[in-house]
Backbone as CSV, one residue per row, in Angstrom:
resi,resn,N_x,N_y,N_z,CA_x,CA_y,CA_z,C_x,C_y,C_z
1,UNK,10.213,-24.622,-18.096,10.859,-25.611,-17.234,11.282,-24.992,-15.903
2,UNK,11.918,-23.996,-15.822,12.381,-23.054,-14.743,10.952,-22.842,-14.058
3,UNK,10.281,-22.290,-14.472,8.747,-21.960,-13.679,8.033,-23.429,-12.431
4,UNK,8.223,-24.505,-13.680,8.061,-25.763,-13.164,8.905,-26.041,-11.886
5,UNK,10.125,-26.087,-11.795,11.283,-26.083,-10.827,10.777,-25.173,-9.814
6,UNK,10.789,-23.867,-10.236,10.380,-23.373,-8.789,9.245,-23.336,-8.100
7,UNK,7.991,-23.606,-8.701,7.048,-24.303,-8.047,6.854,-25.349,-7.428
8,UNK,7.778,-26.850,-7.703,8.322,-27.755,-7.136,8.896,-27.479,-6.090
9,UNK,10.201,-26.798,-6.142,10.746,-26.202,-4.451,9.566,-25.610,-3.571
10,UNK,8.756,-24.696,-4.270,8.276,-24.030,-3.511,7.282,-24.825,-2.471
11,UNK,6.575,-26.076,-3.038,5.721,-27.122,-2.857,6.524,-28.203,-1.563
12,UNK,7.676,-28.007,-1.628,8.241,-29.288,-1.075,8.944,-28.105,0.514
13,UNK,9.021,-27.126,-0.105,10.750,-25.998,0.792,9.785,-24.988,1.236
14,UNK,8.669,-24.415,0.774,7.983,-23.197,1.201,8.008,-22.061,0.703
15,UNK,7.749,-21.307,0.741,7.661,-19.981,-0.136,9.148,-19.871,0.410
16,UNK,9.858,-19.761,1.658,10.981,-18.761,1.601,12.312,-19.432,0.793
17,UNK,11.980,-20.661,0.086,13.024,-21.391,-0.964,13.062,-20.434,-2.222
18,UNK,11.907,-19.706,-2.277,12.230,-19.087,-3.367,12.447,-17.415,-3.261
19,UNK,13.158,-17.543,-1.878,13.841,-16.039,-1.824,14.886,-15.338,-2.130
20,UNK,15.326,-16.559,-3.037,16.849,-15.761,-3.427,17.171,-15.066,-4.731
21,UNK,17.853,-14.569,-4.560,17.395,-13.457,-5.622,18.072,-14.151,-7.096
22,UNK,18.764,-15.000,-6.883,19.322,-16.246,-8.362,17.940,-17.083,-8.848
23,UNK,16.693,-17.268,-7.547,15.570,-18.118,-8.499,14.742,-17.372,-8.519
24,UNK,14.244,-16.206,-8.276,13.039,-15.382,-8.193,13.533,-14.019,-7.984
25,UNK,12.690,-12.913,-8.689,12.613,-11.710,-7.927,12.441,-11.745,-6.516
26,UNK,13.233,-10.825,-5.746,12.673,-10.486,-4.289,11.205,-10.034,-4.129
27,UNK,10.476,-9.276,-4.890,9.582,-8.942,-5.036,8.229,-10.295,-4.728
28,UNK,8.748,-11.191,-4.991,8.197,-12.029,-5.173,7.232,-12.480,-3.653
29,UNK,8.795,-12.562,-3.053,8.275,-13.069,-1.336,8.517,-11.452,-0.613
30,UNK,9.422,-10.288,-0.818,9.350,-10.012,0.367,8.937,-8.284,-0.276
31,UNK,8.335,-8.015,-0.710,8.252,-6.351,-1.172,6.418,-6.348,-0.405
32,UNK,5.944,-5.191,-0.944,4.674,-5.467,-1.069,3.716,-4.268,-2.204
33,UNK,2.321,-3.766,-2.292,1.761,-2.825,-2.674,1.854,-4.170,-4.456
34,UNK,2.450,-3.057,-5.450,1.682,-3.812,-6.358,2.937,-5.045,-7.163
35,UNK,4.036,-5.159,-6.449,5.081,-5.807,-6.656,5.145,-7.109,-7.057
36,UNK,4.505,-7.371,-5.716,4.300,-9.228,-5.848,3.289,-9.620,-7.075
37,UNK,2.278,-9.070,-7.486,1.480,-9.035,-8.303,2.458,-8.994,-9.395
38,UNK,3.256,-8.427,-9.532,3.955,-7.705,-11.282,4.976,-9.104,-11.162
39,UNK,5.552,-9.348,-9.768,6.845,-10.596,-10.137,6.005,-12.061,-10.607
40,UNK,4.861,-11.919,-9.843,4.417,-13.489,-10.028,3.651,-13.059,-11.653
41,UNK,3.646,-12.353,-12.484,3.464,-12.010,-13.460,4.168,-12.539,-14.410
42,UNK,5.468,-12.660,-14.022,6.645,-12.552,-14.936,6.721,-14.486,-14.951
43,UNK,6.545,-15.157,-13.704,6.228,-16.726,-13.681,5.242,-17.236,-14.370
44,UNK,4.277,-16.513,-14.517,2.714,-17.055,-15.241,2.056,-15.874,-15.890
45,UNK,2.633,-15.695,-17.276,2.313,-15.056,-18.021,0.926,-14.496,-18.409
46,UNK,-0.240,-13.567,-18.072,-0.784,-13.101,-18.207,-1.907,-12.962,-16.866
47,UNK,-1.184,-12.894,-15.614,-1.617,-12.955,-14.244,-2.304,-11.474,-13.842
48,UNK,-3.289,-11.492,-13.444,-4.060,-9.887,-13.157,-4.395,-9.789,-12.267
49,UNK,-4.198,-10.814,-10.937,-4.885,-9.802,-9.655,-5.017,-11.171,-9.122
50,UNK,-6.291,-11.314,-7.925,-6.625,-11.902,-7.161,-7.099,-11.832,-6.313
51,UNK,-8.238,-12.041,-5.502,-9.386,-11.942,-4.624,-10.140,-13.104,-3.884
52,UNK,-10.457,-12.785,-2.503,-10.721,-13.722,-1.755,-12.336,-14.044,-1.376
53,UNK,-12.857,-14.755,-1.056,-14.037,-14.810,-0.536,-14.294,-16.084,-0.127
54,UNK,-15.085,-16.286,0.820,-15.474,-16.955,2.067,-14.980,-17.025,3.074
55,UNK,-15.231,-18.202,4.147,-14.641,-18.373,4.937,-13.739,-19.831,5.733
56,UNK,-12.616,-19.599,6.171,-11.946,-20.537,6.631,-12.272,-21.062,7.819
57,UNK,-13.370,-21.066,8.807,-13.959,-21.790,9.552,-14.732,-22.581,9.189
58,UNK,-15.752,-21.867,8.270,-17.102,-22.637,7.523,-16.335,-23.778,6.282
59,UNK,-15.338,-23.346,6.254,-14.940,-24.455,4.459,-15.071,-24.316,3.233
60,UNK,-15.266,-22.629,3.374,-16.054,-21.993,2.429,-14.936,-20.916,1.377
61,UNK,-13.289,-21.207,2.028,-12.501,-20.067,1.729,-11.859,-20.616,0.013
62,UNK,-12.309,-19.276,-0.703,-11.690,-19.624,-1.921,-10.938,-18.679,-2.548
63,UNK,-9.877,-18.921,-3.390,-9.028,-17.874,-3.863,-9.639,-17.434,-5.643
64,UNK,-9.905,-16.785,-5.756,-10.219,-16.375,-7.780,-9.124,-15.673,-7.824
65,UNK,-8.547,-16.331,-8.902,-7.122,-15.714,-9.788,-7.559,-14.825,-11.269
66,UNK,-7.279,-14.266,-11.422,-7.543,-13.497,-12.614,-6.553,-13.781,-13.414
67,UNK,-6.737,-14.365,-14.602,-5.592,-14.879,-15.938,-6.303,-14.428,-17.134
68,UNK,-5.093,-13.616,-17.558,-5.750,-13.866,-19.238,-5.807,-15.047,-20.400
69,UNK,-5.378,-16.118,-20.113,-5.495,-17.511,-20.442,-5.520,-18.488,-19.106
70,UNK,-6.712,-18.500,-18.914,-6.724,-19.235,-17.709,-7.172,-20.863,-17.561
71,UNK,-5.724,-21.307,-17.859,-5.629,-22.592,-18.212,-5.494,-23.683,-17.146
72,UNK,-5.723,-24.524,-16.651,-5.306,-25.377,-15.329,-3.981,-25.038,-15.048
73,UNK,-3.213,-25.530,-15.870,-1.846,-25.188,-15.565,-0.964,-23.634,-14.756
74,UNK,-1.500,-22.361,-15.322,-1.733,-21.328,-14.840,-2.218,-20.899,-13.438
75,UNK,-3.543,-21.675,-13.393,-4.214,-21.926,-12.300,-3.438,-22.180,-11.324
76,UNK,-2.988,-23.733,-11.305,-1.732,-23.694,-9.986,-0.497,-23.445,-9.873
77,UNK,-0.306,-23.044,-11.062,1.087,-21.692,-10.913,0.762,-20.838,-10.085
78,UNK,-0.208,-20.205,-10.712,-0.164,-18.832,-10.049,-1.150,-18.993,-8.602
79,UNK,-1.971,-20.092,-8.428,-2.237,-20.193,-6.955,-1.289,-20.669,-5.606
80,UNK,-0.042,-21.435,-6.355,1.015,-21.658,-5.225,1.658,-20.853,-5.323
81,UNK,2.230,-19.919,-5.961,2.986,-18.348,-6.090,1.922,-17.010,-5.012
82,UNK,0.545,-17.253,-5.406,-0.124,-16.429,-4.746,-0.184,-16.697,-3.038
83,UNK,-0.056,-18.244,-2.975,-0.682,-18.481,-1.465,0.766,-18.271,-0.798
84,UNK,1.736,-18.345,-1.386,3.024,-18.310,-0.642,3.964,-17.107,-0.653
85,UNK,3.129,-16.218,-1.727,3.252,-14.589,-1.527,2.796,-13.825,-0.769
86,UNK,1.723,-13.304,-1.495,0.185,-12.032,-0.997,-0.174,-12.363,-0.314
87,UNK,-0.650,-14.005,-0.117,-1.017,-14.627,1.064,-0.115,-14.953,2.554
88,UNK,1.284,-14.875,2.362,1.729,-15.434,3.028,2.044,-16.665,3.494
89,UNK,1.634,-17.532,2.933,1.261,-19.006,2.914,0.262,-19.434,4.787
90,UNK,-0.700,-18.169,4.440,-1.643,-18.573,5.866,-1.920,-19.852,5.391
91,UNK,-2.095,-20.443,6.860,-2.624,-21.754,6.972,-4.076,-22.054,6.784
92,UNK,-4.844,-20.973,6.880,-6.571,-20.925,6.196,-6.547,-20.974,5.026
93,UNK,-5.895,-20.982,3.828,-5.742,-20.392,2.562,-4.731,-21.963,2.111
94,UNK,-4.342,-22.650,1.977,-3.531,-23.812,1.887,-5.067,-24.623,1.707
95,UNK,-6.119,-24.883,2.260,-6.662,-25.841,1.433,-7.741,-25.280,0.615
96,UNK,-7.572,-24.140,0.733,-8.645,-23.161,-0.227,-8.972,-23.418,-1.908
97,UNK,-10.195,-23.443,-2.494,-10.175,-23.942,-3.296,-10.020,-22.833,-4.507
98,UNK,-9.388,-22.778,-5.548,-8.704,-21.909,-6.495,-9.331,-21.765,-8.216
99,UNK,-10.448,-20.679,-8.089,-10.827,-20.500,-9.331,-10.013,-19.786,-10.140
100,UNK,-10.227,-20.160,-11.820,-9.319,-18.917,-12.422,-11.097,-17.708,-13.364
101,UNK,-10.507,-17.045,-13.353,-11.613,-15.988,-14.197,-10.683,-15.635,-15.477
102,UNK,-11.045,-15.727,-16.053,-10.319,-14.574,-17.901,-10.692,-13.268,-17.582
103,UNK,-9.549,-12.791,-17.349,-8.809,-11.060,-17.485,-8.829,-10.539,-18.948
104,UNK,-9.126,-8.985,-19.077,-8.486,-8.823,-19.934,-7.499,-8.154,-20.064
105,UNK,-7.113,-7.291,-18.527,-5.580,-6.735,-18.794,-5.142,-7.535,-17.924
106,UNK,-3.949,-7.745,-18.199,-2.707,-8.030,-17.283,-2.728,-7.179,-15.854
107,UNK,-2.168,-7.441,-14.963,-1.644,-6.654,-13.393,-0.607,-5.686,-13.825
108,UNK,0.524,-6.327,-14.542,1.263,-4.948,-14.814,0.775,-3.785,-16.301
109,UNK,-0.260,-4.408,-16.638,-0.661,-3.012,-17.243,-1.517,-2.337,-16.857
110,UNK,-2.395,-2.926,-15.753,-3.174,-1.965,-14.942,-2.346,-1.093,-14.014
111,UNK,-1.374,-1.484,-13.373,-0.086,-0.729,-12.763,0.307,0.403,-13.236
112,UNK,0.713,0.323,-14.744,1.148,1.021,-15.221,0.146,2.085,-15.242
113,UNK,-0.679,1.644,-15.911,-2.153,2.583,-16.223,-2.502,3.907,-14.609
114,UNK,-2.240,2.968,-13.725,-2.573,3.659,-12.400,-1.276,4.576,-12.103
115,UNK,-0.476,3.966,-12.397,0.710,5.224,-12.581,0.641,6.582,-13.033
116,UNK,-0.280,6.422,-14.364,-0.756,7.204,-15.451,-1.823,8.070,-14.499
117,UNK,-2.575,7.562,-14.022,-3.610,8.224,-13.517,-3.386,9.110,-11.989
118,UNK,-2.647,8.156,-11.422,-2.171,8.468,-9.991,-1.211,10.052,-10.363
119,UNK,-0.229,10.276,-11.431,0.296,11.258,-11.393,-0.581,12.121,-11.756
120,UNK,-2.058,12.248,-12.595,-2.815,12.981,-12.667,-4.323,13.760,-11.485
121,UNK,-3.563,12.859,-10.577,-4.787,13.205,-9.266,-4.962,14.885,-9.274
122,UNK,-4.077,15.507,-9.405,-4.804,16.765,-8.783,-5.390,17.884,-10.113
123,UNK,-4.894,17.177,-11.082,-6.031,17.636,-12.705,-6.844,17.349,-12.619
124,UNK,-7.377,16.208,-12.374,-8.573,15.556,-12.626,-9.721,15.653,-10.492
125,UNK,-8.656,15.945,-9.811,-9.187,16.441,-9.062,-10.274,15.157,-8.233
126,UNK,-8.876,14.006,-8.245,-9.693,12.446,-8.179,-9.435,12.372,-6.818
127,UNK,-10.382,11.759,-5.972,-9.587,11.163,-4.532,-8.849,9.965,-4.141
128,UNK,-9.290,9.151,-5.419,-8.587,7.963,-4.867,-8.588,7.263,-6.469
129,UNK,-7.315,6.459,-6.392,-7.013,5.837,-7.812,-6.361,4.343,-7.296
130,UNK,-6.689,3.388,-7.525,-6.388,1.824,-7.589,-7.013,0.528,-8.868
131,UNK,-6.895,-0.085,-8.003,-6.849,-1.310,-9.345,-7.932,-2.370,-8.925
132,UNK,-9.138,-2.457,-9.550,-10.544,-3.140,-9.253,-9.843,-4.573,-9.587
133,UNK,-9.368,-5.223,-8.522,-8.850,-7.146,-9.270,-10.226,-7.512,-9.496
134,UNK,-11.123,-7.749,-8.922,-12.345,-8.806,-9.250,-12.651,-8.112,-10.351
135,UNK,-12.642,-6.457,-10.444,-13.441,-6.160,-11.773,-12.158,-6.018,-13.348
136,UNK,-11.319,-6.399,-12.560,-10.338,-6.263,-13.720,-10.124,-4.575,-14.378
137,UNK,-10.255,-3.672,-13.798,-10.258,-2.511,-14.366,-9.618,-1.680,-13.468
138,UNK,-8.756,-0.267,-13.646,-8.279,0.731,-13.273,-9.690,1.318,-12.307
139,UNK,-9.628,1.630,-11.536,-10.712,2.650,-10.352,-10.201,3.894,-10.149
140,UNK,-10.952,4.705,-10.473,-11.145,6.496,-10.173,-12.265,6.892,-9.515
141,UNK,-11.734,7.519,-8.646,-13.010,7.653,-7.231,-12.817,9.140,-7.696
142,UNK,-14.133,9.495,-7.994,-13.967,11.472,-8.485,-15.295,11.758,-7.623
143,UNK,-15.097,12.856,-7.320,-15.973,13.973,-6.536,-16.794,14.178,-7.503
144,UNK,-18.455,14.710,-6.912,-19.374,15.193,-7.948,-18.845,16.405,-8.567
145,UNK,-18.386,17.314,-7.790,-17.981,18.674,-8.391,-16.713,18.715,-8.868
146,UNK,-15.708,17.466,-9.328,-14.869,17.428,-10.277,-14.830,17.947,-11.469
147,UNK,-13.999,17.782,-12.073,-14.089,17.768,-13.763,-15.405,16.513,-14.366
148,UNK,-15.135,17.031,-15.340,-16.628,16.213,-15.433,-15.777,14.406,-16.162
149,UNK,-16.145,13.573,-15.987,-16.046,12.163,-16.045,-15.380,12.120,-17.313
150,UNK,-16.156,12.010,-18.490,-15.652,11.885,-19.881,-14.276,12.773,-19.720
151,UNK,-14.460,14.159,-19.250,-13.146,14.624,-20.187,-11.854,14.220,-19.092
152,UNK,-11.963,13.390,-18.072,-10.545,13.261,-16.983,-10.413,11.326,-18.403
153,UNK,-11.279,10.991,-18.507,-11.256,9.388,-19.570,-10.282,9.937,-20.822
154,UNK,-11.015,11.153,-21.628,-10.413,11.314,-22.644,-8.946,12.053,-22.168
155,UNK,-8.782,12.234,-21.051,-7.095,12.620,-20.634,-6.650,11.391,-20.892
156,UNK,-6.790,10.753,-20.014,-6.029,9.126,-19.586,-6.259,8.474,-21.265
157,UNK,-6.836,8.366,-22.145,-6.709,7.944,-23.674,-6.142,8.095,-23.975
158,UNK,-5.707,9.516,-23.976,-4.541,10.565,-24.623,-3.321,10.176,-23.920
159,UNK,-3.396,9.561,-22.722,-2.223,9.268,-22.333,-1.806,7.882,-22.775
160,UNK,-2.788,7.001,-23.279,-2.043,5.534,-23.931,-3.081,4.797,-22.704
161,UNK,-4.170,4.698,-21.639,-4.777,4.477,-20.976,-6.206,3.738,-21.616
162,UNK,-6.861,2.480,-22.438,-7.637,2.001,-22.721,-8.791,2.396,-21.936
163,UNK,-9.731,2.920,-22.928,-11.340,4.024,-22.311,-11.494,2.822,-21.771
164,UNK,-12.060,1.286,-21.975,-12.372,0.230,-21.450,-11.824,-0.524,-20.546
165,UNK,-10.830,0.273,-20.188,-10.007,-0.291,-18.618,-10.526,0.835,-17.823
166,UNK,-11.036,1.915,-17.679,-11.348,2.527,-16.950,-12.806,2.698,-16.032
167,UNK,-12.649,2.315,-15.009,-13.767,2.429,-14.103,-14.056,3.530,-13.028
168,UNK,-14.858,4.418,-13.460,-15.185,5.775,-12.539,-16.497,5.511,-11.346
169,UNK,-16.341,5.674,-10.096,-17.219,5.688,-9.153,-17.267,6.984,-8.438
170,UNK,-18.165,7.303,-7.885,-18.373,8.846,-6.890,-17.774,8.430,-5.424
171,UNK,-16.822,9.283,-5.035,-15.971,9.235,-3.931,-15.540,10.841,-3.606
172,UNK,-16.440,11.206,-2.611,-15.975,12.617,-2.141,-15.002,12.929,-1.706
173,UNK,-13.918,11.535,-0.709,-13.049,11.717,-0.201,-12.786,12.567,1.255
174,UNK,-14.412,12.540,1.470,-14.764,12.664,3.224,-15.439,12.323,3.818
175,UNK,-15.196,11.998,4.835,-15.770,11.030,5.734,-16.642,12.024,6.598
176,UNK,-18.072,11.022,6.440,-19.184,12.065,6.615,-19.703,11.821,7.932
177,UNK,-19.680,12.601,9.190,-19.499,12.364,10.592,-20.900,12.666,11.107
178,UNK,-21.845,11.474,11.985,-23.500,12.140,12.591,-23.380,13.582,12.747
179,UNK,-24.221,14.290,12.586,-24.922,15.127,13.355,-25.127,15.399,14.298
180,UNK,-24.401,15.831,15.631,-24.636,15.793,17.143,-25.772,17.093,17.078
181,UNK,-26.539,16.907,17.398,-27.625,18.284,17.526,-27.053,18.689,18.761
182,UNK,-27.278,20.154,19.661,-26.852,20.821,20.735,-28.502,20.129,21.226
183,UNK,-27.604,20.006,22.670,-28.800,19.557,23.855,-30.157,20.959,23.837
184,UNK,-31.410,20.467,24.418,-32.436,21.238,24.344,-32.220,21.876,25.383
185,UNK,-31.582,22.988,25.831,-30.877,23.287,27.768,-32.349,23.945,27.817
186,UNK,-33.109,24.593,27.221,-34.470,25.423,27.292,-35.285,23.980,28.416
187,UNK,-35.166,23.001,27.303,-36.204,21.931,28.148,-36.132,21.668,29.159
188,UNK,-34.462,21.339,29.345,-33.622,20.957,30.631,-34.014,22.058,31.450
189,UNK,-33.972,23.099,31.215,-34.124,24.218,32.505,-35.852,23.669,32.745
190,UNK,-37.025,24.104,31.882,-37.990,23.803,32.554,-38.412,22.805,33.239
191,UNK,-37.348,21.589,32.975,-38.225,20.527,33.990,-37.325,20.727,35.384
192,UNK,-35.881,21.501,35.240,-35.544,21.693,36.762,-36.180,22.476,37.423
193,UNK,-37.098,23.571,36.920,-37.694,24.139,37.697,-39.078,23.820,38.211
194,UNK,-39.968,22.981,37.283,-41.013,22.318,37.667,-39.954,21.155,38.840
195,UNK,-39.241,20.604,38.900,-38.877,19.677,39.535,-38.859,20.545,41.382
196,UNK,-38.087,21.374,41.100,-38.020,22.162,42.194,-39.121,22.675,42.801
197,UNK,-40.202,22.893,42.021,-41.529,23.356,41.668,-42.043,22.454,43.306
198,UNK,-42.170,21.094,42.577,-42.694,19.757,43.008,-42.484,19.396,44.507
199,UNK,-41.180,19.931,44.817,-39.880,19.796,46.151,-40.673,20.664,46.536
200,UNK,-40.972,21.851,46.474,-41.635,22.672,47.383,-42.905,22.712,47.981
201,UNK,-44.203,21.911,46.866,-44.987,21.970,47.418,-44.959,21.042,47.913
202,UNK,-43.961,19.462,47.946,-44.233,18.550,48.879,-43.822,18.659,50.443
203,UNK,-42.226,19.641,50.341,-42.109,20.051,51.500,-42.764,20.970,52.936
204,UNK,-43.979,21.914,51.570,-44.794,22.410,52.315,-45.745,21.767,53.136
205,UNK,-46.287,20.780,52.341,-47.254,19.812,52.751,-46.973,18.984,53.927
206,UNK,-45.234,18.561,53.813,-44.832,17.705,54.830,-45.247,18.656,55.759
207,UNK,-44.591,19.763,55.812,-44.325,20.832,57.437,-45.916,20.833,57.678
208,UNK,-47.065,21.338,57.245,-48.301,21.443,57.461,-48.709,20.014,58.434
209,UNK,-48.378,19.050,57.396,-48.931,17.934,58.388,-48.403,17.643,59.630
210,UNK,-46.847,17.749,59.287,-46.089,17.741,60.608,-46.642,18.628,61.686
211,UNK,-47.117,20.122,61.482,-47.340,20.776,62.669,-48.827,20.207,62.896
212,UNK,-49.624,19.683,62.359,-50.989,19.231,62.334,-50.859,18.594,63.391
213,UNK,-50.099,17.045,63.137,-49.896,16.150,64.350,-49.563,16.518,65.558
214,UNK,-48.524,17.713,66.016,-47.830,18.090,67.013,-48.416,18.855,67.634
215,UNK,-49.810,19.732,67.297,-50.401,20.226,67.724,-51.953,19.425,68.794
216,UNK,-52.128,18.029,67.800,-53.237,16.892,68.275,-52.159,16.528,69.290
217,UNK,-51.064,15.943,69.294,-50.339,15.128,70.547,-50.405,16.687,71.944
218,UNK,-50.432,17.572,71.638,-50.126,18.836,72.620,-51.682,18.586,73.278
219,UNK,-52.403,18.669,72.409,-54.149,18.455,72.983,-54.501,17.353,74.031
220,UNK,-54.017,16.384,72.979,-53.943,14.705,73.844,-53.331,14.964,75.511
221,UNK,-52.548,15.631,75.568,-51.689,15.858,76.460,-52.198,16.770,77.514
């Protein structure tokens, strides 16, 4: 009933009706990183993420909610909690149309999980650790010359971390910059000197002809 109520305000008053800290976590409207995700959790019980795609010029902008019972009802719970959170309540996103997908973890147990993993970055020798929403799974970005894959998985097991929440991709964690080759200065020099080359014998040629003529006008004369 309470959930109902504040989705009602929120519908009629705006997201910032539900900033007080007597009807909602703060977390809700004003924190950010994985917060708002974990409060609007606690409104619509088995909420995991959320992801955008298309576009709001074309008519094309839609929100996918990730639920682990993803029931209509859920659906626009957690899409008027989302658009007036994470979203901000942008005005592109208000007539957006709102799929749900079936999760199988929750947002705050992937949180947690990344907690788990995030304090293990420099064992496992990972560059980057977050939370795949569309794929529903924990992300570990590991270097080829890491530890090897399986045994950083069978850490995180051992830590209470589900092998099947875990998603490993190759991430070196550097950013790999062109190739400037050094200029050819060898080439550069030979065509300045053929160039100069060129200047000389045309200048010679000029003076030749020049005295050619000046010598016929002296005759003429």
């Amino acid at each position: 009933m309470l959930t109902k109520v504040l989705i009602m305000a929120m519908i009629f008053l705006g997201p910032a009706s539900l900033g007080t800290p007597s009807s909602v976590p703060k977390e809700v409207v004003g924190e950010s990183g994985d917060q708002p995700y974990i409060a609007i959790e606690k409104f619509v019980p088995g909420f995991a993420g959320m992801y955008l795609e298309g576009m709001y010029l074309e008519g094309t902008s839609v929100i996918h909610i990730m639920l682990q019972e993803p029931t209509d009802e859920a659906l626009e719970q957690a899409r008027i909690l989302v658009l007036g959170s994470i979203l901000g309540n942008d005005v592109q996103y208000r007539g957006a149309t709102a799929v749900a997908h079936r999760a199988d973890y929750s947002y705050s147990e992937l949180a947690k999980w990344k907690d788990i993993a995030t304090a293990q970055m420099g064992a496992h020798n990972s560059h980057s650790v977050g939370i795949g929403q569309k794929e529903n799974r924990l992300l570990l970005g590991l270097d080829k010359e890491s530890l090897a894959p399986g045994k950083v998985i069978d850490d995180l097991v051992q830590r209470g971390v589900p092998k099947e929440a875990i998603l490993i991709f190759e991430d070196s964690g550097v950013q790999t910059l062109p190739i400037i080759e050094d200029p050819p200065y060898a080439l550069y020099a030979l065509l300045i000197v053929a160039l100069l080359g060129l200047g000389l014998v045309g200048w010679a040629i000029q003076r030749k002809v020049s005295r050619s003529l000046q010598r016929g006008r002296e005759r003429t004369s």
